[in-house]
C-alpha positions as CSV (number, residue, x, y, z in Angstrom):
1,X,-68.9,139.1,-33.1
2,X,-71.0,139.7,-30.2
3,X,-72.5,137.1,-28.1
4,X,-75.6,136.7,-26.3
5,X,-75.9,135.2,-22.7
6,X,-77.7,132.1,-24.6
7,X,-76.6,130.3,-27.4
8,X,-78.0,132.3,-30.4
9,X,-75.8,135.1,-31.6
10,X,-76.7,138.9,-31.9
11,X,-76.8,139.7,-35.6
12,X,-76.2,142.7,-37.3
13,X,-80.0,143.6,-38.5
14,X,-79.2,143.5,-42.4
15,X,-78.1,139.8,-41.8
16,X,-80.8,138.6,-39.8
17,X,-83.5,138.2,-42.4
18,X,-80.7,136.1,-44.5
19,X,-80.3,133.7,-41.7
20,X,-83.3,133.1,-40.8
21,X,-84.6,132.1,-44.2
22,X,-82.2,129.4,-44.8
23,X,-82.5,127.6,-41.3
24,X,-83.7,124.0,-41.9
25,X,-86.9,123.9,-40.0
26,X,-87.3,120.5,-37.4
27,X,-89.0,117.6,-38.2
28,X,-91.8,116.8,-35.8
29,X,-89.8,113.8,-34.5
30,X,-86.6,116.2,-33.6
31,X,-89.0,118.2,-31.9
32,X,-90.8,115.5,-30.2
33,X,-87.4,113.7,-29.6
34,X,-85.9,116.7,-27.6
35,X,-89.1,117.7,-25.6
36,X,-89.3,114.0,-24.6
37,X,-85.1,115.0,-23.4
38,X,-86.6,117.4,-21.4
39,X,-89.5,116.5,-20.1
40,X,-89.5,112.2,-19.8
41,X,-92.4,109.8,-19.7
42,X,-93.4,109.1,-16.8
43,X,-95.6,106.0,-15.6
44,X,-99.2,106.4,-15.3
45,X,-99.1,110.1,-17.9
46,X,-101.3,111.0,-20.5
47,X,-100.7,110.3,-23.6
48,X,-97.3,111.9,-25.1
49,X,-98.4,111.2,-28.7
50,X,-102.5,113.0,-27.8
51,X,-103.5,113.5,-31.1
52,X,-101.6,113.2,-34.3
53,X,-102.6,113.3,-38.1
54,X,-105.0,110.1,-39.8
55,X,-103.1,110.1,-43.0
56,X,-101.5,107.3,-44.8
57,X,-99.0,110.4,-46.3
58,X,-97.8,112.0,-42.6
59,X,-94.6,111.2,-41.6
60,X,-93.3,112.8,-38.7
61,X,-89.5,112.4,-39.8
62,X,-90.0,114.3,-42.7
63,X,-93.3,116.9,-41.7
64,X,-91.3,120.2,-40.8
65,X,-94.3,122.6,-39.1
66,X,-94.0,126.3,-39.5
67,X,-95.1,127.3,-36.6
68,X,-95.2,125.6,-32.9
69,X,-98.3,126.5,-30.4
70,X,-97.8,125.6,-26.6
71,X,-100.7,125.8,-24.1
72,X,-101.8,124.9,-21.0
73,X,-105.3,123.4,-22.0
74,X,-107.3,123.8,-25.2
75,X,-108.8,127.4,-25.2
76,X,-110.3,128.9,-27.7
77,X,-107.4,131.0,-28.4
78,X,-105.4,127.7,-28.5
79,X,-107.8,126.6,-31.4
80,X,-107.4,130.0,-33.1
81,X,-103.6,129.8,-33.2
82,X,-103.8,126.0,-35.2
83,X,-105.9,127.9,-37.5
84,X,-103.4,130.8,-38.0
85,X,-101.3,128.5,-38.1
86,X,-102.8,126.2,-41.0
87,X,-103.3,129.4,-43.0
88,X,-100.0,130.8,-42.9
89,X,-98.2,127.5,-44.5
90,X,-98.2,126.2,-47.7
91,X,-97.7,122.6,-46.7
92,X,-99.4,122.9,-43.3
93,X,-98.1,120.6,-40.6
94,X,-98.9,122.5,-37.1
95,X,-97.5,121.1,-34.2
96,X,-98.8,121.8,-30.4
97,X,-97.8,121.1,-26.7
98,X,-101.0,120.6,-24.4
99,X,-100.1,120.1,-20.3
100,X,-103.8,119.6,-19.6
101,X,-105.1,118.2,-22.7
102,X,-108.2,116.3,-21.4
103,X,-110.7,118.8,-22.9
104,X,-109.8,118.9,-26.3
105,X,-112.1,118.8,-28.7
106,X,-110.6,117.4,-31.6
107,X,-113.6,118.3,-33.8
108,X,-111.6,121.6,-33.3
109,X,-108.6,120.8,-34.1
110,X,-107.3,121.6,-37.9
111,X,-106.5,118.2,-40.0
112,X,-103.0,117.6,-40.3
113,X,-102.2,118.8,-36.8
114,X,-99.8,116.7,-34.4
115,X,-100.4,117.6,-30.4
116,X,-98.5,115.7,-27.9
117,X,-99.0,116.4,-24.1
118,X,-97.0,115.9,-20.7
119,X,-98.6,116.2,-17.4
120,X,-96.3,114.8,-15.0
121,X,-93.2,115.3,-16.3
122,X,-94.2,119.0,-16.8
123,X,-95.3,119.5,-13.2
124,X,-92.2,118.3,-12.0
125,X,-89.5,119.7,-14.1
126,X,-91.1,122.8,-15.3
127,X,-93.5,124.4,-12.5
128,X,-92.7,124.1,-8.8
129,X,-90.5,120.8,-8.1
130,X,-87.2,119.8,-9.5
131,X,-87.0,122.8,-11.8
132,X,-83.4,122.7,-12.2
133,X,-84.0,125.6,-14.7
134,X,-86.0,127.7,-12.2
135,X,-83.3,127.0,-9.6
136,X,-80.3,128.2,-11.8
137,X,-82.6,131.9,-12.2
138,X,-83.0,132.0,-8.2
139,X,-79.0,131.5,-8.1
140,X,-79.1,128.4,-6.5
141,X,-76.5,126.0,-6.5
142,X,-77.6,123.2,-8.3
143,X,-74.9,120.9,-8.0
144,X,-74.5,121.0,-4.5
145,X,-78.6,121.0,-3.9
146,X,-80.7,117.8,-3.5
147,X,-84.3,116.3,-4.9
148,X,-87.0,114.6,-3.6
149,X,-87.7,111.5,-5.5
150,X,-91.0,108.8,-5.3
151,X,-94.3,109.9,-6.2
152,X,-97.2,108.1,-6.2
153,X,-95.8,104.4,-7.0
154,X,-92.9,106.1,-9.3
155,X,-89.9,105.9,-8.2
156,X,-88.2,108.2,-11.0
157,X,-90.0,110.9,-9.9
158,X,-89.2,113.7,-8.6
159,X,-91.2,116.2,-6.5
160,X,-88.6,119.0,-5.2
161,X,-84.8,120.6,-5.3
162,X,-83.4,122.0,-2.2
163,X,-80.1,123.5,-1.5
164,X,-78.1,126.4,-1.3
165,X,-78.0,129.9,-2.8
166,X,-74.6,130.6,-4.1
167,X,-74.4,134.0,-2.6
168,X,-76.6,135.1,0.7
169,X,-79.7,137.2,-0.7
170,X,-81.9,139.3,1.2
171,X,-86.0,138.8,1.4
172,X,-86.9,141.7,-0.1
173,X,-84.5,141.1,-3.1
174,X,-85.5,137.6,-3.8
175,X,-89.0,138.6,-3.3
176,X,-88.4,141.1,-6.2
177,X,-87.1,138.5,-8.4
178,X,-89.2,135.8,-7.9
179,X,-92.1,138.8,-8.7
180,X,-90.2,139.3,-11.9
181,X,-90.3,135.5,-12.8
182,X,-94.1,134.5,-12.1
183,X,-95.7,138.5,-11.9
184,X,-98.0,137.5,-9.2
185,X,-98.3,135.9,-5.8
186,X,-101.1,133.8,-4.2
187,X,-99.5,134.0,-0.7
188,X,-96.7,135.4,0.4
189,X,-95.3,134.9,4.2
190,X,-92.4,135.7,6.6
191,X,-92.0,138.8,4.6
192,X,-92.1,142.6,6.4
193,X,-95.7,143.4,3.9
194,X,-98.3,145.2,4.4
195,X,-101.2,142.8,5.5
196,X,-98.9,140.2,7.2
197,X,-100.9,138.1,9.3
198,X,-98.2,137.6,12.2
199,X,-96.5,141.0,12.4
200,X,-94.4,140.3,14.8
201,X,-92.9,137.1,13.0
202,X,-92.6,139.5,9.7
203,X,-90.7,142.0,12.0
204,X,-88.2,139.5,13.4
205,X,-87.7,138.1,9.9
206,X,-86.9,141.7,8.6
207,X,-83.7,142.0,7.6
208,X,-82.8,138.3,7.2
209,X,-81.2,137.1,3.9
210,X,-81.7,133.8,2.9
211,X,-79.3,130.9,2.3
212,X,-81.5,128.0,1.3
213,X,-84.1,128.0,-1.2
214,X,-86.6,125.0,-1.6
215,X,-88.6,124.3,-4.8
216,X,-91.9,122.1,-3.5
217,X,-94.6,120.2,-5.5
218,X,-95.9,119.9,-2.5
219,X,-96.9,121.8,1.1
220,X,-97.6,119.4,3.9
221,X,-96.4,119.4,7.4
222,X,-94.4,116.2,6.1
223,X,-92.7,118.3,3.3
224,X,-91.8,121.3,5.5
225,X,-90.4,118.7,8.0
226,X,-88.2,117.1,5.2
227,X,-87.0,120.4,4.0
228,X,-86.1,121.5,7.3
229,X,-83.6,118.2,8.1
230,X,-82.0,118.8,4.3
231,X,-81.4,122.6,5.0
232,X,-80.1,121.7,9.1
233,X,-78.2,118.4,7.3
234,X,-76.7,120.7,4.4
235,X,-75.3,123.1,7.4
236,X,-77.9,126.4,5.9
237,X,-79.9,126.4,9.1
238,X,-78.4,125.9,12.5
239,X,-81.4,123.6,14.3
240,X,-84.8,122.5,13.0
241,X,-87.0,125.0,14.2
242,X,-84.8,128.0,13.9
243,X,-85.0,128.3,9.7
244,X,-84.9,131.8,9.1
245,X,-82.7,131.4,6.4
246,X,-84.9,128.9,4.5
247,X,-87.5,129.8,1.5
248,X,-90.2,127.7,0.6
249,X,-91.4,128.1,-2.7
250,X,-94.4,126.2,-3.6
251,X,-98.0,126.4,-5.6
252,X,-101.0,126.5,-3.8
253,X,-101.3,127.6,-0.4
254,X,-102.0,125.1,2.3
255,X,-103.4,126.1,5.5
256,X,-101.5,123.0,7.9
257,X,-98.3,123.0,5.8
258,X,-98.3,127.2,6.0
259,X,-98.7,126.6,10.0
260,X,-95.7,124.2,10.1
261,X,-93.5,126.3,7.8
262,X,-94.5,129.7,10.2
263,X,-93.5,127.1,13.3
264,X,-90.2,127.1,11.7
265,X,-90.1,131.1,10.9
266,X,-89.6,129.7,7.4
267,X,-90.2,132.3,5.1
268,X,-93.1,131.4,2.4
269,X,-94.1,131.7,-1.4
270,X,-97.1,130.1,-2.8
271,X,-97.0,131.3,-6.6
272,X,-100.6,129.9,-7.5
273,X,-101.1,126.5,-9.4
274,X,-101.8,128.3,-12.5
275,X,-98.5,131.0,-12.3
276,X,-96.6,128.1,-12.1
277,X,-97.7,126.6,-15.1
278,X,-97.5,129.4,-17.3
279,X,-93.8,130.0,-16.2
280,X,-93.5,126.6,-17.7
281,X,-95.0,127.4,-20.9
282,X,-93.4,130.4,-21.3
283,X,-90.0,129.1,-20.3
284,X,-90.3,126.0,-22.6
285,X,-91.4,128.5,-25.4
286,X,-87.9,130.2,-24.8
287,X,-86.0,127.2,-25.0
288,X,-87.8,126.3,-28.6
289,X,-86.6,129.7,-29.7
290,X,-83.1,129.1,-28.8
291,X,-82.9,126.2,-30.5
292,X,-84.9,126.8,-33.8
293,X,-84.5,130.2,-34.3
294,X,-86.6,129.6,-37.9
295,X,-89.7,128.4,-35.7
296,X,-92.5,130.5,-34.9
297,X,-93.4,129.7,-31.5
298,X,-96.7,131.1,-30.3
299,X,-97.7,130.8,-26.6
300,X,-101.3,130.9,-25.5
301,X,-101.0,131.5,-22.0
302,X,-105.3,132.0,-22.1
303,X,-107.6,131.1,-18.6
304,X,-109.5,128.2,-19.5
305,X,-113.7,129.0,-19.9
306,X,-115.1,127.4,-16.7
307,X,-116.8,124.0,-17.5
308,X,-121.1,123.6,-17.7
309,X,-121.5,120.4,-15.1
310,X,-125.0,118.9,-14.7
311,X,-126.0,118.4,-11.2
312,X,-125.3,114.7,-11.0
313,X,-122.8,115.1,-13.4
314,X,-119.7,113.8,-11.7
315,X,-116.8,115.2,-12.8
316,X,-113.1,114.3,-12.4
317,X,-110.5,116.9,-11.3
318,X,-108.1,117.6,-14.3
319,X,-105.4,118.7,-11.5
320,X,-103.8,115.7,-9.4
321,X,-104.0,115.4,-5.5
322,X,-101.2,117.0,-3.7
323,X,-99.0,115.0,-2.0
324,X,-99.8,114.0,1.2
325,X,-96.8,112.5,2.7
326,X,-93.7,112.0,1.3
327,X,-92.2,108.9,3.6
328,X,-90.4,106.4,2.0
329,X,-89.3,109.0,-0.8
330,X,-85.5,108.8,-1.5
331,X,-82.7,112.0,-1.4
332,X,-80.3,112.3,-3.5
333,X,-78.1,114.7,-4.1
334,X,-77.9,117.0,-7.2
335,X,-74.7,116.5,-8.2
């Protein structure tokens, strides 16, 4: 039989229906069990367990939801899929993934309904930081690259990989793929475009493949300075301020880390906060369809409506500060 690149089989189109009505759908604790596998509490997170069912009957090792929703933050077509998802079940047991849950309104929310939620862990391990899954797409080498670890008190943490590309890629190629994987670009820099705001730095960078990739949570002088002494320490650059061959790949763009990455004729990617997050989303969605091939997964990858604030209202960010310096952080390598 033919094989897929994953784990999941191709199956001739008369079988499929067969199979996939006599998969044993997951218990809400498998699938909370193996989401906590991939994406670990971390110190200081909201809430894994954010909203779950207030019913003496619900038991989450025996509760087998239909259907799975994953979102970013409570929209209204996130509240729209738990209701599908109620109707379409006999026994209805939905279960939902929130990464910024703070604005849910669980008047909202459809009884029975488990939601759990993982900030932290999902920032690091599933947008731009120690994606070790991201990294793998880019052709890095992940066991010979190295993270960042320490953030914010927590010394688990991790807040970037950095490390090699197994084979030499050229700008324009990588720029194509890393198009393909997020579909957008807040910033883009080092690269021979239209609208590049040094053009003679974009025409001696022309032509240059790169060697060493780094995937930041972060874009601070500090960070580009630490990125440059792994790639130089790692042999992929040949001084400190000659990194040509080194990408930074990070979220938002930041005006004093972009001038000490340029410094360093590092070429730059800032994806967008939000891109990154839905590559997350969309990935983790994947990875629940792989497993459970007999779970609906939907993904509601919806802009969040902008919030009504009072003028003395004083509101909290629902995003965390960027990092502002990483000393004291411990490398380690990959491996």
């Amino acid at each position: 039989m033919q094989q897929s690149s994953g784990l999941i089989p191709i199956l001739p189109a008369s079988s499929t229906t067969l199979i996939q009505s006599t998969v044993i759908r997951p218990t809400i604790a498998e699938i909370n069990a193996f989401l906590q596998s991939l994406l670990p509490i971390r110190q200081g997170d909201v809430a894994f367990d954010y909203h779950t069912p207030r019913s003496r009957f619900f038991n989450p090792a025996t509760a087998m939801p239909a259907r799975v929703v994953l979102s970013i933050t409570p929209t209204p077509g996130f509240y729209d899929a738990l209701t599908r998802a109620v109707a379409d079940s006999s026994r209805p047991t939905p279960w939902a993934f929130l990464h910024r849950p703070w604005m849910l309104d669980r008047r909202r929310v459809p009884r029975g309904t488990t939601i759990v939620s993982s900030h932290k862990a999902f920032d690091e391990v599933l947008t731009v930081g120690n994606n070790e899954a991201l990294a793998a797409k880019l052709g890095m080498d992940v066991a010979r690259s190295a993270v960042i670890q320490g953030y914010k008190g927590d010394p688990d943490r991790t807040i970037a990989i950095v490390g090699p590309l197994q084979t030499a890629t050229d700008r324009a190629a990588l720029k194509a793929q890393l198009n393909t994987e997020f579909g957008s670009f807040e910033g883009i820099f080092g690269f021979d475009d239209k609208g590049e705001k040094d053009e003679e730095l974009a025409t001696s960078e022309n032509g240059q493949s790169i060697t060493c990739v780094a995937i930041m949570n972060a874009f601070h002088p500090e960070e580009v300075c630490t990125v440059a002494e792994m790639a130089f320490e790692m042999g992929l650059t040949p001084d400190l301020m000659n990194c040509r061959s080194v990408l930074y790949l990070t979220g938002a763009v930041r005006e004093p880390g972009l001038e000490a990455a340029r410094k360093k004729c590092m070429a730059v990617v800032c994806v967008g906060h939000r891109t990154c997050e839905e590559w997350g989303i969309r990935h983790l969605a994947g990875v629940f369809r792989e497993r459970w091939p007999g779970l609906q997964v939907e993904e509601v990858l919806e802009a969040e409506e902008p919030r009504v604030v009072k003028d003395k209202e004083k509101v909290q960010s629902t995003c965390e500060p960027v990092l502002g310096n990483v000393a004291g952080n411990e490398i380690h390598s990959n491996k």
